[in-house]
C-alpha positions, 0 to 999 in steps of 0.5 A: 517468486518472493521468499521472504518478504517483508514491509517497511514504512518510511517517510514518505513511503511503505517498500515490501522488501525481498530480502534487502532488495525494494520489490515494490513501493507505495508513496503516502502523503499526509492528506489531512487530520487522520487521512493519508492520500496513497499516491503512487505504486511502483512494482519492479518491472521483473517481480511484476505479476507476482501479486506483490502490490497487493500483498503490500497495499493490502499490509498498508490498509492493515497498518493504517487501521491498526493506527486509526488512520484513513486513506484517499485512495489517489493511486489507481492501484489502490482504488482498483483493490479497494473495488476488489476488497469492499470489506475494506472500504471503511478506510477510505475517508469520507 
């Protein structure tokens, strides 16, 4: 079970971090004015079923509204947790 746990955005990529080590990682890419296309989500295959992934899509909608930003929901995770969290819906661009 995580610890301490934090997020970290990158270039190309949001990592929630245990400590110094990479549990799970979203890759981004600009997806046009205002708009980043959430790509791919990859957990640890030994920290799966911990709920890490959604702790960190969740803080990845959160810093992209706080930014003013949209997403394009192309991972499958994310559109899955979209469905889950409709009162997060207003992210995705339309």
């Amino acid at each position: 079970m995580a610890t301490q746990t934090t997020v970290d955005r990158r270039e190309d990529s949001y990592v929630l971090l245990d400590g110094d080590e990479e549990v799970v990682v979203l890759a981004f890419e600009p997806a046009g004015e205002g708009v980043v296309a959430l790509t791919h989500t990859v957990t640890r295959e030994d920290r799966q079923g911990e709920g890490l992934a959604g702790r960190l899509v969740g803080a990845v909608l959160d810093d992209l509204r706080g930014r003013g930003l949209h997403l394009r929901p192309d991972c499958a995770y994310v559109a899955s947790y979209l469905e889950d969290h409709p009162d997060q819906q207003d992210l995705v661009a339309g």
